[in-house]
VEXDREN-2710 file (C-alpha; in Angstrom, 1 decimal):
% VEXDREN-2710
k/r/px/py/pz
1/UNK/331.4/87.1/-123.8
2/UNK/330.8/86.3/-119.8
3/UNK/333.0/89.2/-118.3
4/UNK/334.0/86.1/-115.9
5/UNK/335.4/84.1/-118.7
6/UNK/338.1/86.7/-119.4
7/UNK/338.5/87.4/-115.8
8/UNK/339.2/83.5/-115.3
9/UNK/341.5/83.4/-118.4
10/UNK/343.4/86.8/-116.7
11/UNK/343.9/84.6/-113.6
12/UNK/345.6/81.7/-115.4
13/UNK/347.6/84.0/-117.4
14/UNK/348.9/86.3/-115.0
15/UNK/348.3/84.1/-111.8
16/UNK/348.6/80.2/-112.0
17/UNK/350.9/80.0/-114.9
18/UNK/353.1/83.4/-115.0
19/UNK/353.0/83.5/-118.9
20/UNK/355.7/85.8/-120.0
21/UNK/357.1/87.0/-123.9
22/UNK/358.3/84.4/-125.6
23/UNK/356.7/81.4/-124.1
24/UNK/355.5/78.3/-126.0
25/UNK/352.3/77.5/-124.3
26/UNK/350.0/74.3/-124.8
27/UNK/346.3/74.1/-124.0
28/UNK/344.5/70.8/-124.1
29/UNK/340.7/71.6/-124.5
30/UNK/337.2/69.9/-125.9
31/UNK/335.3/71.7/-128.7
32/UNK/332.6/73.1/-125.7
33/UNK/335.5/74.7/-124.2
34/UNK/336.0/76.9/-127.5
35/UNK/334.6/80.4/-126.1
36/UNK/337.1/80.1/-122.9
37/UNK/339.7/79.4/-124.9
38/UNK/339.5/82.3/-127.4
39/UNK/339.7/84.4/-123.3
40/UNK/342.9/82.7/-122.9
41/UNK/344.4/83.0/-126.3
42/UNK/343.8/87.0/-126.2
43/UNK/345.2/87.2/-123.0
44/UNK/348.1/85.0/-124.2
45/UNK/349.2/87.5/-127.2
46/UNK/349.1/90.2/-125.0
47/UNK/351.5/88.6/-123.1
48/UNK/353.4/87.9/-126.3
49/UNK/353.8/84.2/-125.7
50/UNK/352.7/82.2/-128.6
51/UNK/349.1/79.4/-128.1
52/UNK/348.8/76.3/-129.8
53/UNK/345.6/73.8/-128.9
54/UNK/345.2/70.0/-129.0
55/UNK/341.5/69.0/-129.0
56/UNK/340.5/65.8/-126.5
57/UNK/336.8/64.6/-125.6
58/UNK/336.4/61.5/-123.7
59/UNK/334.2/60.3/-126.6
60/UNK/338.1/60.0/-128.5
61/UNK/339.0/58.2/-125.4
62/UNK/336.5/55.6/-125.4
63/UNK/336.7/55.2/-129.3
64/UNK/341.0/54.4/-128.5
65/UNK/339.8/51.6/-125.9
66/UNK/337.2/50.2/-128.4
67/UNK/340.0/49.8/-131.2
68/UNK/343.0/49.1/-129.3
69/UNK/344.9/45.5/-129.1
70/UNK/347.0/44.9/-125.8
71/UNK/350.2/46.4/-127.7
72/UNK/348.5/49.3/-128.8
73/UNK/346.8/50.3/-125.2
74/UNK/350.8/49.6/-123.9
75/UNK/352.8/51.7/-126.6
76/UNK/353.9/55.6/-125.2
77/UNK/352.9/58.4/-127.4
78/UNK/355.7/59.5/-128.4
79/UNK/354.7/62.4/-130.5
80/UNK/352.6/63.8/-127.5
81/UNK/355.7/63.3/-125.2
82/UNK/357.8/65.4/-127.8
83/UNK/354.9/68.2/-127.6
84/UNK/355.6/68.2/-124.0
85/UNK/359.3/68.6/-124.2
86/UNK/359.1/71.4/-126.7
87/UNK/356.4/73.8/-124.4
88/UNK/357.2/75.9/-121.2
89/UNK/353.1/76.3/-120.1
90/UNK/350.3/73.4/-120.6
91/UNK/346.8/74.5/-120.0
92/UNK/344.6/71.8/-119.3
93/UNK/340.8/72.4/-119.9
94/UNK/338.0/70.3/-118.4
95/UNK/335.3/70.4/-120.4
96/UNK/333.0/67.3/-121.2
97/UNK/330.4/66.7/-123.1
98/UNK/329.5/63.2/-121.3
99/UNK/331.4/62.6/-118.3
100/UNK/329.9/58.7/-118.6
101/UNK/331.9/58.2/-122.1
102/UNK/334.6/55.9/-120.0
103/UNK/331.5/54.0/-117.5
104/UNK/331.9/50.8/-119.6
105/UNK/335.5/50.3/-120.4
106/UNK/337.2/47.9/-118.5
107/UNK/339.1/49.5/-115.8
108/UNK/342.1/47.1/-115.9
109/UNK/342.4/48.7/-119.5
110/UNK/342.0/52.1/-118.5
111/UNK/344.8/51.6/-115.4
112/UNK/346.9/49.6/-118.1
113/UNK/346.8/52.8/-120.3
114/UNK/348.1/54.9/-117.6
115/UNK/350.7/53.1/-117.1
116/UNK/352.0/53.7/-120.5
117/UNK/351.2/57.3/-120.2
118/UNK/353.7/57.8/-117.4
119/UNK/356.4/59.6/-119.0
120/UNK/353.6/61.8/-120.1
121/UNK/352.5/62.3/-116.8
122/UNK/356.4/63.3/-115.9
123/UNK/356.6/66.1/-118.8
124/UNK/353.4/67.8/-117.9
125/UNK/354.3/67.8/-114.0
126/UNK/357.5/69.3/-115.2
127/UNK/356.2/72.3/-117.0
128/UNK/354.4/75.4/-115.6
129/UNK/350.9/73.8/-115.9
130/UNK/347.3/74.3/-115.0
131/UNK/344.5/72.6/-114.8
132/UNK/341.1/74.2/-114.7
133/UNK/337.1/73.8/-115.4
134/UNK/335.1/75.7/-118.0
135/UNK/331.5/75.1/-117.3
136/UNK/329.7/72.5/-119.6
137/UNK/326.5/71.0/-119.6
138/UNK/327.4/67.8/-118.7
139/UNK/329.3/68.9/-115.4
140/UNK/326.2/70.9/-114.7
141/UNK/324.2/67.6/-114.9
142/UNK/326.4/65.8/-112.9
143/UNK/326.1/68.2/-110.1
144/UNK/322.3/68.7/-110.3
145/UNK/322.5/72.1/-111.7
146/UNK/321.2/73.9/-114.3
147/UNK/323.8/75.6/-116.1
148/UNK/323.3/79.2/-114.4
149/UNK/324.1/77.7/-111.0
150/UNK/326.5/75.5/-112.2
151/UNK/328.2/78.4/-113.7
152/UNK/327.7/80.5/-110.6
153/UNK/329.1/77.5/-108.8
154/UNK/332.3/77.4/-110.4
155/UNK/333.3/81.4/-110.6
156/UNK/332.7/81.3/-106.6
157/UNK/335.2/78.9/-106.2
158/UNK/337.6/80.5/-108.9
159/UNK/337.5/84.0/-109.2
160/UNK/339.4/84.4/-105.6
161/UNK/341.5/87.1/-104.7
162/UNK/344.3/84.6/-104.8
163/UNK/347.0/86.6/-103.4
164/UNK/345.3/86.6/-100.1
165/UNK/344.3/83.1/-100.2
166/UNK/348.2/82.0/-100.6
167/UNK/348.7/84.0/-97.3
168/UNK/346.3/82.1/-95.6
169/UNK/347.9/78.6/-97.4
170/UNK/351.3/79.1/-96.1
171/UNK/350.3/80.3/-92.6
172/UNK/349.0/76.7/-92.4
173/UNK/352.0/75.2/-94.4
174/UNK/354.3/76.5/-91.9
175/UNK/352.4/75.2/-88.9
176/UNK/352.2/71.8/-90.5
177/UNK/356.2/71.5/-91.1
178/UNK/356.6/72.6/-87.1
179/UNK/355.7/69.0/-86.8
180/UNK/357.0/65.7/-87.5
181/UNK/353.1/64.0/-87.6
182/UNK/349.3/64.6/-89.1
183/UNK/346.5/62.7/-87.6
184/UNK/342.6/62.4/-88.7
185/UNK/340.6/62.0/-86.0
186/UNK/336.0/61.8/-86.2
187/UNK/333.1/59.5/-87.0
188/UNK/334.7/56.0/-88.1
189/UNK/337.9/57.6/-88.4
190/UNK/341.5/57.5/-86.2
191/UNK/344.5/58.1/-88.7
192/UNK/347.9/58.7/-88.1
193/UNK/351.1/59.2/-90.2
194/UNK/354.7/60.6/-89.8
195/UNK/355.2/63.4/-92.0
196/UNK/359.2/63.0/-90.7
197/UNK/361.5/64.5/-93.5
198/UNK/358.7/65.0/-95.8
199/UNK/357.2/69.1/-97.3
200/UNK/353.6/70.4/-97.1
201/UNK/352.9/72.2/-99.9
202/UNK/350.0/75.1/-100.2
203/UNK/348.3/74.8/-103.2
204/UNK/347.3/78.5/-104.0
205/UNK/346.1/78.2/-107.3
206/UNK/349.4/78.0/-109.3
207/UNK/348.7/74.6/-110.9
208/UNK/345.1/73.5/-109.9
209/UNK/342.2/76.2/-110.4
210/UNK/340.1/76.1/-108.2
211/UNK/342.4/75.4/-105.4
212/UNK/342.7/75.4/-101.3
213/UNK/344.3/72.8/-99.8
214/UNK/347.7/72.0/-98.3
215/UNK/349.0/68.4/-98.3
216/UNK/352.0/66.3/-97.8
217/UNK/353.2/62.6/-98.5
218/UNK/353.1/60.5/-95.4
219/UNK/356.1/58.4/-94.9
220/UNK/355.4/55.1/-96.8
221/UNK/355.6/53.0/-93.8
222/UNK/354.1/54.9/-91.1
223/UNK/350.2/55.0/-91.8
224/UNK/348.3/53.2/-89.3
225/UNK/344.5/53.0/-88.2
226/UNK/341.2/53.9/-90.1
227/UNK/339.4/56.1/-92.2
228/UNK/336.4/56.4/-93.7
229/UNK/335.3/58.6/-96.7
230/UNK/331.9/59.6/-96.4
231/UNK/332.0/62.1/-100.0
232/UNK/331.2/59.8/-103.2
233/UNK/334.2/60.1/-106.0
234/UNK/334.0/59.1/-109.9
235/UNK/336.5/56.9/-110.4
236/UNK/336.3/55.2/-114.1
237/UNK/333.4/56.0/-114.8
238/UNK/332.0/54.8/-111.8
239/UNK/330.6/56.4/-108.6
240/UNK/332.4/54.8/-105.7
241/UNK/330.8/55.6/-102.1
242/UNK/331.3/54.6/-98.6
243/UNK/334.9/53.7/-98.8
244/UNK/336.7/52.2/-95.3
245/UNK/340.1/51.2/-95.5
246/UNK/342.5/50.4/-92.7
247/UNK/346.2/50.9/-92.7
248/UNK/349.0/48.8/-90.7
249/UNK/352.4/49.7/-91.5
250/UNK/351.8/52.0/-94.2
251/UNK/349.5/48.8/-96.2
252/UNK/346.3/48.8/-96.7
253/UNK/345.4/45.6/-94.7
254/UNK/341.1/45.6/-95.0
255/UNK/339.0/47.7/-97.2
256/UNK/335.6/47.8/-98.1
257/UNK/333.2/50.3/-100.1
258/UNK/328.8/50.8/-99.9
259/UNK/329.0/51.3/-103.8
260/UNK/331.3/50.3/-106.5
261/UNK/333.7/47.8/-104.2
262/UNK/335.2/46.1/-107.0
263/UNK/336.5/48.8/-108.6
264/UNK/338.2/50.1/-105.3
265/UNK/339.2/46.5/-105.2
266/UNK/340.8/46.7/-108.4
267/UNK/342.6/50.5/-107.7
268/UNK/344.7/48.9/-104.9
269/UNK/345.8/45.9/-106.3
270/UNK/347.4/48.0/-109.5
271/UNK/350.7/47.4/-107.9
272/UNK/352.5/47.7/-104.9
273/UNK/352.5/51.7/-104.8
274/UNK/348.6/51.7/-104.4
275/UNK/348.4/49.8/-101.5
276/UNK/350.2/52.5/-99.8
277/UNK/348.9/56.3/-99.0
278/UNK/350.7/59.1/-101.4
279/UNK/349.0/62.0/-100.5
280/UNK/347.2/62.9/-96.9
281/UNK/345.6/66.6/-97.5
282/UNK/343.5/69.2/-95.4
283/UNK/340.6/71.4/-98.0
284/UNK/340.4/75.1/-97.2
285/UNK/338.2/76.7/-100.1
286/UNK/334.9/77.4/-98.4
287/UNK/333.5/79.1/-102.2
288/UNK/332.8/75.2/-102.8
289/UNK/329.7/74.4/-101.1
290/UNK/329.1/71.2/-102.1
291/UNK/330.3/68.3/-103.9
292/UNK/330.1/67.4/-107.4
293/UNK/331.7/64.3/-108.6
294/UNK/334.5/66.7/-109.3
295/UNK/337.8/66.2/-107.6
296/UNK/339.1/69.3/-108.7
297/UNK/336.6/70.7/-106.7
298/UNK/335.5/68.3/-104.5
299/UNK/339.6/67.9/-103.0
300/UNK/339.4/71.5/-102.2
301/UNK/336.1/71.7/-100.0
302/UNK/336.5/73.7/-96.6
303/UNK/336.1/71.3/-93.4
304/UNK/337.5/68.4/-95.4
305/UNK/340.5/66.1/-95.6
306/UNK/341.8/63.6/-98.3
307/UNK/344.1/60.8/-99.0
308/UNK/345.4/59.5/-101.9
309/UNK/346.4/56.0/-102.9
310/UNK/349.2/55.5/-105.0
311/UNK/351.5/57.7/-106.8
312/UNK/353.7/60.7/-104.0
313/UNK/354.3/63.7/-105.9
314/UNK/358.2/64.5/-105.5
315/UNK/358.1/68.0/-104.5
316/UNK/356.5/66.4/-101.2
317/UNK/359.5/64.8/-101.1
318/UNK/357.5/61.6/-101.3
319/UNK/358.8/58.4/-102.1
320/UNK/355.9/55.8/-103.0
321/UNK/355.4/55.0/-106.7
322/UNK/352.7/53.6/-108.5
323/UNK/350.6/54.0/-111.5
324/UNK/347.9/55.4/-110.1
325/UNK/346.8/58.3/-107.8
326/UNK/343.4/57.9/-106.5
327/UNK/342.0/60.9/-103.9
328/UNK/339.0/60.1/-101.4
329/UNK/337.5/62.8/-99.5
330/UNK/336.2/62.9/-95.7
331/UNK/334.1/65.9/-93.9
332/UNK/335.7/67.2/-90.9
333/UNK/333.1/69.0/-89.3
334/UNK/333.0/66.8/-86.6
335/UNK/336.5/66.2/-86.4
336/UNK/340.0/67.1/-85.5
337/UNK/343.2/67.1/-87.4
338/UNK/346.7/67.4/-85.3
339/UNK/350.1/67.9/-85.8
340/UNK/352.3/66.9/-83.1
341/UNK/350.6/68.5/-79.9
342/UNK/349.0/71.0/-82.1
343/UNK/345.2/71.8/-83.0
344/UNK/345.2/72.5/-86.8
345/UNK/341.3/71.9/-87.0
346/UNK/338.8/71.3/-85.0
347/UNK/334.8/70.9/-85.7
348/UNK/334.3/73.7/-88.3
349/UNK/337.2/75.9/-87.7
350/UNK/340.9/75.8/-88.1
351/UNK/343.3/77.4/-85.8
352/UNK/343.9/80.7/-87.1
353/UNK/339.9/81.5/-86.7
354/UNK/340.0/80.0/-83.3
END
């Protein structure tokens, strides 16, 4: 076994999740995942908690749209939801075999389906959970890899003396909540929200892995100006690119996107909630190099922001609701971000390496 598989599994164990005797812990994985997941059971036991896996591929995924009526796609799981209730850990494994499984499902279906899936999406958020990235070859594809640098790829951004990088989080956490406002400032781009009442949150590894980033919820109403996102995301199955929106009183008011418009069309008229901003972000993890169709990753570049429509997470104390949560990703390296009369970033460096 790669030595960095059981290093990775020691850092969820020990680090993200804080297993301890007794726990009941959940891991949702794909079959390609199997060798990582043996790592994490091991290191599970040892910590006398107690493993139990639910295999998920997004080939199952696609074969649920393909057979299911309306009242199917809109009935909760229930049994899932009763999984949830009954674990302390989840453990959530990303490891495709075809990341294009979902490409031609109709997107109204797939955002119909989460809407159903929202208590689900409560339970999880609830527990002490994870999620993380075992190298496949499909991921390795879609980052134009082959599966050596893929894998090298993914254990730089991961295998991070995380104690030290939560230092470095929260000394730009507590700058952030010295001030009632963020702004976004560079090429295309002048953004500004009140962060009034609101908590920034440094996300150190403890439920996404890889991490590095701190972010907030912007008051609902208080997002005005532009912003364009110059990194490509996969949304649905698709590859949307190029994506301007501007912002008056908190609402999207004109959008527009180089590749895969309709479907961005279609993400903000879900419902009311993802017209509005729920997340506003700043990436810190400078092991990520480059981008790979990966928001895990991609969220967590160094010299980037992102912004999320949709669904505020409450710990943010955030208050906008939808059934979606949608991130898009900017480069900063021309640009500034600014809190009140402070310089958190400016053109490659943030203000503790100034």
């Amino acid at each position: 076994m790669d030595p960095r598989l059981e290093e990775h599994a020691k850092i969820l164990v020990e680090w993200s999740t804080e297993i301890k005797k007794g726990d009941m812990v959940g891991i949702r994985a794909s079959p390609e995942s199997h060798e990582f997941v043996i790592a994490l059971y091991k290191k599970i036991a040892e910590k006398g908690a107690i493993p139990i896996t639910l295999m998920n591929t997004d080939e199952m995924g696609k074969a649920f749209f393909d057979g299911a009526d309306e009242d199917t796609l809109n009935t909760a799981p229930k049994h899932f939801e009763a999984f949830l209730e009954n674990i302390d850990v989840f453990i959530a494994l990303r490891s495709p075999s075809n990341i294009k499984a979902l490409a031609n499902v109709d997107s109204k279906r797939v955002i119909q389906r989460n809407v159903a899936m929202k208590r689900v999406q409560e339970l999880y958020l609830s527990k002490r959970w994870c999620l993380t990235v075992h190298p496949t070859y499909a991921l390795a594809q879609q980052a134009d890899m082959s599966m050596e640098e893929y894998q090298n790829f993914v254990y730089d951004a991961t295998l991070l003396d995380w104690k030290e990088e939560s230092q470095i989080l929260n000394k730009m956490k507590e700058h952030l909540e010295r001030h009632n406002d963020i702004r976004y400032t560079g090429p295309e781009t002048d953004l500004y929200a009140s962060t009034e009442g609101r908590v920034w949150i440094a996300s150190d590894g403890k439920h996404n892995m890889p991490s590095g980033e701190v972010f907030t919820a912007p008051v609902d109403n208080s997002v005005e100006g532009k912003i364009y996102f110059d990194i490509p995301f996969l949304q649905q199955g698709k590859v949307i690119e190029g994506v301007h929106l501007t912002f008056e009183k908190g609402e999207v008011v004109d959008f527009s996107a180089e590749k895969a418009e309709k479907t961005l069309k279609e993400i903000i008229e879900v419902d009311e909630g993802s017209r509005r901003l729920g997340e506003m972000a700043i990436g810190t993890n400078r092991g990520i190099k480059k981008y790979t169709l990966n928001m895990l990753f991609d969220e967590k570049i160094g010299d980037t922001i992102h912004c999320a429509l949709g669904q505020a997470y409450k710990e943010n104390n955030g208050t906008n609701e939808s059934a979606v949560h949608v991130d898009m990703i900017k480069t900063m390296h021309e640009g500034e971000i600014i809190a009140g009369d402070e310089l958190i970033y400016c053109k490659g460096k943030y203000f503790y390496e100034m």
